[in-house]
C-alpha positions as CSV (number, residue, x, y, z in Angstrom):
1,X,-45.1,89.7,27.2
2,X,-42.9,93.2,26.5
3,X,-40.5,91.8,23.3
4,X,-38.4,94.6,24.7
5,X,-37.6,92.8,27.7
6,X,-37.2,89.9,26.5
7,X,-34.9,90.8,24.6
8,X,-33.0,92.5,27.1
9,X,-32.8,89.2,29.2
10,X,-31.6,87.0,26.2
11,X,-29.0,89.5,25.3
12,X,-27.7,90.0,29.2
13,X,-27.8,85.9,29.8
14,X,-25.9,85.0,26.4
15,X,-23.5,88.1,27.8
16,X,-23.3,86.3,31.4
17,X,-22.5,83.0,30.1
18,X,-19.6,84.0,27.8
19,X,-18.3,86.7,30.8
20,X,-18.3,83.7,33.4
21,X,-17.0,81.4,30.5
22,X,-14.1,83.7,30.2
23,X,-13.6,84.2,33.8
24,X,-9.8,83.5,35.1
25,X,-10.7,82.7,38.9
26,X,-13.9,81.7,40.8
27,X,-12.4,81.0,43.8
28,X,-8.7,81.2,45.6
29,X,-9.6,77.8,48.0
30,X,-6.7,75.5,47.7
31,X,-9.4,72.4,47.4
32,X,-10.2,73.6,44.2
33,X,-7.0,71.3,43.1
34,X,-9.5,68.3,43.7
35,X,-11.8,67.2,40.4
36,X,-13.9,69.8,38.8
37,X,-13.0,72.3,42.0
38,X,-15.1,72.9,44.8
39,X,-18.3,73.6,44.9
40,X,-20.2,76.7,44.4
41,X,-21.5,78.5,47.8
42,X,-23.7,81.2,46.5
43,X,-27.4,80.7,44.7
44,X,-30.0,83.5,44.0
45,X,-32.0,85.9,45.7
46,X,-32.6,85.6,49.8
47,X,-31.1,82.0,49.5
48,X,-28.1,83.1,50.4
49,X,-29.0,84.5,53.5
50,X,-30.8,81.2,54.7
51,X,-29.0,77.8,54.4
52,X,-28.3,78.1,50.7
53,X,-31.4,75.4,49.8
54,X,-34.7,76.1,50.3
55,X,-35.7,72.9,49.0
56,X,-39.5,73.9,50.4
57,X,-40.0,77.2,49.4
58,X,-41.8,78.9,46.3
59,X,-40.7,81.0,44.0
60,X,-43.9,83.3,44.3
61,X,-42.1,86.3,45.6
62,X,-38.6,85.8,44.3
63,X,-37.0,83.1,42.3
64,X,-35.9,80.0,43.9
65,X,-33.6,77.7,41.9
66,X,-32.7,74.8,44.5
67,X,-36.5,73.1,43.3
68,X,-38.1,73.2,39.5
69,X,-41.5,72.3,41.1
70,X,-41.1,76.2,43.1
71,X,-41.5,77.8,39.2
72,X,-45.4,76.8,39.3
73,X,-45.9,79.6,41.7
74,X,-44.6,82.5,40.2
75,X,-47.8,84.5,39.9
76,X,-49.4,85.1,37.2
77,X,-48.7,88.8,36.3
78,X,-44.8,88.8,37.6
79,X,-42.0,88.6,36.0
80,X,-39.1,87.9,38.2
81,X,-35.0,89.2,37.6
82,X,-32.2,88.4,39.9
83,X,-28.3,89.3,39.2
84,X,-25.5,88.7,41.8
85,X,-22.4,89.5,42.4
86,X,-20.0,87.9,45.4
87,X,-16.7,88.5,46.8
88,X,-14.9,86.5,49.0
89,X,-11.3,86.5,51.1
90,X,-9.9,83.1,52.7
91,X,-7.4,82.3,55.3
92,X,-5.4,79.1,54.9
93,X,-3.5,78.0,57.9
94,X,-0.9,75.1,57.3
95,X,2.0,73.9,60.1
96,X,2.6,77.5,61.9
97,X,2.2,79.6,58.4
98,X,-0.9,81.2,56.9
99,X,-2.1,83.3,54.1
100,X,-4.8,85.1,52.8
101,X,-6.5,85.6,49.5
102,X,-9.6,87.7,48.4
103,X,-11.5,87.8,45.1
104,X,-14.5,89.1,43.5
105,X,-17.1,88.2,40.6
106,X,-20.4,87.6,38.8
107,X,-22.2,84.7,40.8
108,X,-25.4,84.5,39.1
109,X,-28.1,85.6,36.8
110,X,-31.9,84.6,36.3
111,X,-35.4,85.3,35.6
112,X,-38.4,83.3,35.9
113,X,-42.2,84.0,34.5
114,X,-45.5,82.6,34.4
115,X,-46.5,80.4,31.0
116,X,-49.6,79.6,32.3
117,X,-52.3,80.4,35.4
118,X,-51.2,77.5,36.5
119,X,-47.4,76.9,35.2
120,X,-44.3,78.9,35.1
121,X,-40.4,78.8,33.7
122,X,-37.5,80.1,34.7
123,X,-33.5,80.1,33.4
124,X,-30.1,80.5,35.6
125,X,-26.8,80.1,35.4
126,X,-25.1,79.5,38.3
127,X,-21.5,78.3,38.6
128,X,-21.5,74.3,39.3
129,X,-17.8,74.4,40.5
130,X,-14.7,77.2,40.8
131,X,-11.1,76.5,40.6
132,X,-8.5,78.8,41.8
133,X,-5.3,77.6,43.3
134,X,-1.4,78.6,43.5
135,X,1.2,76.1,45.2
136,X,4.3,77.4,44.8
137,X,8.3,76.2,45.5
138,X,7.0,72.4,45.3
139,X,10.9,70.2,45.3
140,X,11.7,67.8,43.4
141,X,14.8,65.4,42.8
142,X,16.3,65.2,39.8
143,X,17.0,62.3,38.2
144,X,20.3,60.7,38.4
145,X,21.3,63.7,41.1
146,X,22.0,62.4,44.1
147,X,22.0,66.5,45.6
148,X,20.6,68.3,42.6
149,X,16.7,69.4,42.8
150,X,14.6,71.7,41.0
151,X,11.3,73.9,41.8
152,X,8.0,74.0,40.4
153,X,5.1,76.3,41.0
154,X,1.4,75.4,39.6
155,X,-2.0,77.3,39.1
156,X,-5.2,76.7,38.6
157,X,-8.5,78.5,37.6
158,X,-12.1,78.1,35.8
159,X,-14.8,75.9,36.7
160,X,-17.8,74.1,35.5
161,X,-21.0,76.6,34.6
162,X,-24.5,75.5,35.0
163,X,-26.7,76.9,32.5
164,X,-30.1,75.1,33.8
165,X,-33.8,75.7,32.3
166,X,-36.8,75.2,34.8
167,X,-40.4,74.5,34.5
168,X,-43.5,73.9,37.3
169,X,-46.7,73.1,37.0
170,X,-49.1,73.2,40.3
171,X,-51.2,70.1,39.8
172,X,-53.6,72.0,42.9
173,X,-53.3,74.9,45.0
174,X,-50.9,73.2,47.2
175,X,-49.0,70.9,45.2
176,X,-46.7,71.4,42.2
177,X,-44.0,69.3,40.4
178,X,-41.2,70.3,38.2
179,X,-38.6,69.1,35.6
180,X,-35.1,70.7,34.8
181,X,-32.6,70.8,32.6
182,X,-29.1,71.6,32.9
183,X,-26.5,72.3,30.0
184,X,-23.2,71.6,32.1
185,X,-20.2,73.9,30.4
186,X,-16.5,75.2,30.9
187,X,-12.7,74.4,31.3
188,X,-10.2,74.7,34.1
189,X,-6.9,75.5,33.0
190,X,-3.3,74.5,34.5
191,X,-0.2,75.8,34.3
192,X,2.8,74.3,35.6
193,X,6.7,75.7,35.5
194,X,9.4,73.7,36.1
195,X,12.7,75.8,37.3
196,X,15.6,73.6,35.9
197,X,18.9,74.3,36.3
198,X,20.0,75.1,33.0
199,X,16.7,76.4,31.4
200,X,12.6,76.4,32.4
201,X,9.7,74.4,30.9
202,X,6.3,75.6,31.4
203,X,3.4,73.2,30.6
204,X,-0.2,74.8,30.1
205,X,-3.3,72.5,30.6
206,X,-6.4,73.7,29.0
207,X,-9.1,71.2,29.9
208,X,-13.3,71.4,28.5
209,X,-16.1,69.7,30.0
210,X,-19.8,69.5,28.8
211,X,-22.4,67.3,29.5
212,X,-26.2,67.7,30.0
213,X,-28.4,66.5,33.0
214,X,-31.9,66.1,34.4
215,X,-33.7,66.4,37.3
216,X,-37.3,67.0,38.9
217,X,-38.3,67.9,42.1
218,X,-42.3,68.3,43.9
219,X,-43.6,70.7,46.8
220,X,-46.5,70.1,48.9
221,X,-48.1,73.0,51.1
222,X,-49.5,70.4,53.8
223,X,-50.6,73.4,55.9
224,X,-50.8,77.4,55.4
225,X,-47.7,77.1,57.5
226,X,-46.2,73.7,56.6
227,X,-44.7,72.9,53.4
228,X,-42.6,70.0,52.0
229,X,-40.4,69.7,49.1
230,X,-37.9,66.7,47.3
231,X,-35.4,67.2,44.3
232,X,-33.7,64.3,42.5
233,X,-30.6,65.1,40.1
234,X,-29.6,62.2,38.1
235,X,-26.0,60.8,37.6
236,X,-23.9,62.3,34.3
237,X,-20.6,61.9,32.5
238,X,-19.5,65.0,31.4
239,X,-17.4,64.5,28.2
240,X,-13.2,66.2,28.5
241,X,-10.9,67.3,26.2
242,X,-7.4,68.7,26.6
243,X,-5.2,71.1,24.8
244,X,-1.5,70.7,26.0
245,X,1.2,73.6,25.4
246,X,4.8,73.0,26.5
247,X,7.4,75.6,26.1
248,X,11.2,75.3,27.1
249,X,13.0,78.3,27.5
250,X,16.9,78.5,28.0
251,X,18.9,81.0,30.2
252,X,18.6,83.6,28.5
253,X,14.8,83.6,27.6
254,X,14.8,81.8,24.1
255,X,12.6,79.2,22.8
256,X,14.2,75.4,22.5
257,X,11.2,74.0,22.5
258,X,7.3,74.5,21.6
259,X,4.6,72.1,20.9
260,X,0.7,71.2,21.2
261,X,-1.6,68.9,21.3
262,X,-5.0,67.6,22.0
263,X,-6.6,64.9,23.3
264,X,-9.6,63.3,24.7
265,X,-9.7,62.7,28.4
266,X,-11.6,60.6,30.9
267,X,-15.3,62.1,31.7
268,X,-16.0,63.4,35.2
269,X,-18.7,61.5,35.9
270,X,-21.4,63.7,38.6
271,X,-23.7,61.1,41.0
272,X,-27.2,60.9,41.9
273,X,-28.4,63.3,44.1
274,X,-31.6,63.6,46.1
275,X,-32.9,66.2,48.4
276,X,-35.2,66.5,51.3
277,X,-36.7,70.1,52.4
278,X,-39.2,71.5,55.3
279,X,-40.7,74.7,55.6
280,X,-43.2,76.1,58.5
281,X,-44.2,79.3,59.5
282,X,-44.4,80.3,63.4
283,X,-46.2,83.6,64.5
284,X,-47.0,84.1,61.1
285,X,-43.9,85.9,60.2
286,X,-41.0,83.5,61.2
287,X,-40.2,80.9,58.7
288,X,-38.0,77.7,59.3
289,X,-36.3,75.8,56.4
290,X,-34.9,72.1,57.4
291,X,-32.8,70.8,54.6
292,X,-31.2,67.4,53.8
293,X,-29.0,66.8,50.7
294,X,-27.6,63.6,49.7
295,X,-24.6,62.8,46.7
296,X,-23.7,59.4,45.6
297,X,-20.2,59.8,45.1
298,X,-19.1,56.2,45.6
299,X,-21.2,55.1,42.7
300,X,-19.2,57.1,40.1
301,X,-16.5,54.8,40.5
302,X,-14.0,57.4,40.1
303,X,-11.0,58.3,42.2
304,X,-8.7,61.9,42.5
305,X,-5.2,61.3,42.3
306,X,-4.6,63.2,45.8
307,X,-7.7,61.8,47.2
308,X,-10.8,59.4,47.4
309,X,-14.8,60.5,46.5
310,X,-17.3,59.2,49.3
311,X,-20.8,60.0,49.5
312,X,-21.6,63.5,50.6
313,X,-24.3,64.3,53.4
314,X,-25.7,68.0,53.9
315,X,-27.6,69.2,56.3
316,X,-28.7,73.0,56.6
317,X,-31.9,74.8,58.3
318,X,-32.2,78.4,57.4
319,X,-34.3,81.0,59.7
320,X,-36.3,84.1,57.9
321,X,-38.4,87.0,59.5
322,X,-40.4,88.7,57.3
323,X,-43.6,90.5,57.9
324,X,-46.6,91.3,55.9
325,X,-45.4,94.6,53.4
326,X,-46.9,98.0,54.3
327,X,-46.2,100.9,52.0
328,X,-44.2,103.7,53.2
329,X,-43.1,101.4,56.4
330,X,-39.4,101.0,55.0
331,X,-37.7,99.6,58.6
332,X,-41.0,97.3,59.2
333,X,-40.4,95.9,55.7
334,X,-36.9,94.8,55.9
335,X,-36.6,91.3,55.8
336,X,-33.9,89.1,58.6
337,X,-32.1,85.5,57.6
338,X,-30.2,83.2,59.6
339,X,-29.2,80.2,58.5
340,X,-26.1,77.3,59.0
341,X,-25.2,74.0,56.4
342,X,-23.2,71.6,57.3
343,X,-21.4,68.9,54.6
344,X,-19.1,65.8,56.0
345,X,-17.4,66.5,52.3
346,X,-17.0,64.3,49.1
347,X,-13.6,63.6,48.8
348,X,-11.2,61.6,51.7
349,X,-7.7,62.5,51.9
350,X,-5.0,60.3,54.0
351,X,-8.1,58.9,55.2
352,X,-9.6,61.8,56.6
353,X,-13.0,63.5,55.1
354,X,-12.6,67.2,53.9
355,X,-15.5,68.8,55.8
356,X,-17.4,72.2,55.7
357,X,-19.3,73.9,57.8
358,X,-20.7,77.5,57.3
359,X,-22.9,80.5,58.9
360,X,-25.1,82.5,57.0
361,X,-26.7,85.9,57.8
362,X,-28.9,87.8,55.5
363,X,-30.7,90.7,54.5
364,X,-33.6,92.2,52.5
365,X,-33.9,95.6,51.1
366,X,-37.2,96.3,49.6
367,X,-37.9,98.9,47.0
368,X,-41.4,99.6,48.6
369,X,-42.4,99.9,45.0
370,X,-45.5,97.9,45.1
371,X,-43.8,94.8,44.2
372,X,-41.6,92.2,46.2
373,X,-38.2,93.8,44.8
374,X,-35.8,93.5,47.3
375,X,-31.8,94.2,47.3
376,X,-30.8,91.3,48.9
377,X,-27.5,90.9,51.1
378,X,-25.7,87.8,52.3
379,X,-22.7,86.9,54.7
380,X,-20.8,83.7,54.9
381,X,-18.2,82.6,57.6
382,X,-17.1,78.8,56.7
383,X,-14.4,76.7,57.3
384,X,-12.8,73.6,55.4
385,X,-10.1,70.9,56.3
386,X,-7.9,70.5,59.1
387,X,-4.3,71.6,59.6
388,X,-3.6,67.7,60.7
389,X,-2.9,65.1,58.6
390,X,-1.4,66.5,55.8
391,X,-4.5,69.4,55.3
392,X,-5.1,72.9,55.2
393,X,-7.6,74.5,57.0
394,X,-9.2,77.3,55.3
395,X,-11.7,79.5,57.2
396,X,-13.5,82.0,54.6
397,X,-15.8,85.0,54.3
398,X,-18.1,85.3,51.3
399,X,-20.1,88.2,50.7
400,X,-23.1,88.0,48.1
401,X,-25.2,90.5,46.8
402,X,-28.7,90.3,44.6
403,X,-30.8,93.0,42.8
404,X,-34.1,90.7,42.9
405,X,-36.3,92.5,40.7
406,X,-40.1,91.8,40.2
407,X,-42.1,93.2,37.3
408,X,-45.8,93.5,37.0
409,X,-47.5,92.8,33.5
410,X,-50.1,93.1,31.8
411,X,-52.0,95.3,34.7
412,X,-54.0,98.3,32.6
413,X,-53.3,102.1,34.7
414,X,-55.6,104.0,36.5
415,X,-56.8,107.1,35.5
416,X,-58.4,109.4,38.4
């Protein structure tokens, strides 16, 4: 292994995690008010472009972190790097008003490489959940007023960061198993300002989570064209704390008041979760991906004080074309992804479930390089909630892009 690169890769991840650590805003979805904020859309490489699982695939051309057991096929000789960025712009449409928003960040940052003929490891970190909300000129009575009121406005950003270590081992040519780790990290901060009549208190919430959690996941290649995979995450209680500042200010801008503290705060507890995933091949160069995802939310026991968790179903099924590479053929190498995911939504408001749906297109750019380097491009048309019932419904576009780099080691040069 190059010591060069390696240390290169260390040096860039421990700069990735404490860059998205830092990061103000992850997303601009007003859902992200609920728990730990809403869940992240985006994963690495051509993922994006399919149905955002890919519980069945391999990670033997690019690396595929929705199953551990896909790291026992890196081949032997690769060394695989994938860095994305994302942006995304939303619409929220509430009564006869709307609104838009658009942001842009890092979304994610991996490698994966062979430990063994037979085994390989991998590291990403992917954002778990983003938070990013404003809700402005909220009313309020005051007290003892029977006409008097006062205005608040509140935001929100951060989210939870999932720094997760990966490790497959193919038991045979065809089947492989795989365990994971994940180190579960980061803090959403609040800040709320009260517009009294005589002076303004501001109130700023910083709030840390961490916790650690396991999983494992299997593929099986029943066929050359028919493929089966099945991930299990289990349940964890991610440990909170909370830093308080308030501040009063008077008329004129002056301090009357300033004080903080800490304290401890309930854990966010995350459920079981089990996946299903399907993979065949038609015409040799059409590939199908059937995915089912499944969250226990009901188990946790644990409410939001605007809303209710449920369990969560997802379905997706992704589409790919790609044909056999042929050097210098740079249009007949381009790769084509299609893919749509559907989630009925954890979390019931007024009774009615938040539900998502989204569209995915995709494509690959290869390097022709002799490797399976690829630029990779994804598009994302979803929408979320209702405008009935008290909802908002949010119809976004998210925009993902991936350098998916592969390196070859250890191969000794020609000389002609």
């Amino acid at each position: 292994m190059n010591k060069y690169i390696v240390l290169i890769i260390t040096a860039t991840v421990i700069l990735s995690s404490k860059v998205i650590a830092q990061t103000n805003s992850l997303s601009s979805s007003p859902y992200s008010l609920y728990g730990l904020g809403v869940s992240n859309e985006v994963s690495t490489g051509k993922v994006n472009g399919l149905d955002g699982l890919a519980i069945a695939m391999p990670s033997n051309t690019f690396i595929n972190s929705s199953n551990p057991a896909s790291f026992g096929a890196v081949p032997l000789n690769s060394f695989f790097f994938d860095f994305g960025l994302k942006a995304e712009t939303n619409t929220l449409a509430e009564g006869g008003s709307s609104n838009s928003n658009i942001i842009a960040n890092f979304s994610n940052i991996a490698f994966a490489f062979p430990v063994t003929k037979h085994s390989g490891f991998g590291v990403t970190l992917i954002p778990l959940t983003s938070v990013g909300y404003t809700i402005s000129n909220i009313k309020s009575n005051i007290e003892g007023s029977e006409n008097g009121y006062f205005l608040t406005d509140i935001t929100g950003n951060g989210g939870i960061n999932d720094l997760k270590l990966n490790y497959g081992y193919s038991i045979t040519n065809n089947f492989r198993l795989g365990i994971t780790g994940s180190a579960l990290f980061g803090k959403i901060e609040q800040t709320e300002t009260d517009y009294l009549p005589s002076n303004n208190l501001i109130i700023e919430d910083v709030s840390n989570y961490s916790g650690f959690r396991l999983g494992a996941g299997l593929q099986y290649d029943f066929l050359k064209t028919v493929a089966f995979g099945a991930t299990v995450n289990l349940p964890v209680s991610l440990n909170g704390s909370k830093e308080s500042t308030v501040n009063l200010y008077d008329a004129d801008g002056n301090t009357d008041l300033s004080e903080t503290y800490e304290k401890d705060i309930d854990a966010f507890k995350l459920p079981l979760e089990y996946a299903l995933g399907l993979k065949t091949t038609f015409k040799k160069y059409l590939n199908l991906n059937l995915d089912y995802k499944k969250s226990l939310w009901s188990e946790t026991n644990q409410s939001d004080q605007l809303g209710n968790y449920v369990d969560q179903d997802v379905f997706g099924f992704g589409l790919e074309y790609a044909a056999d590479k042929k050097p210098g053929k740079f249009f007949k190498n381009m790769e084509y992804r299609a893919g749509y995911k559907f989630s009925n939504g954890n979390l019931e408001v007024n009774d009615y479930r938040i539900k998502n749906s989204t569209f995915n297109f995709g494509l690959g750019i290869p390097f022709n390089n002799g490797t399976s380097s690829m630029l990779n491009i994804g598009y994302t048309y979803g929408s979320k909630g209702q405008i009935t019932n008290g909802l908002i419904k949010e119809h976004y576009h998210l925009l993902s892009i991936n350098l998916s780099l592969e390196g070859i080691w250890f191969q000794k040069s020609k000389f002609y």
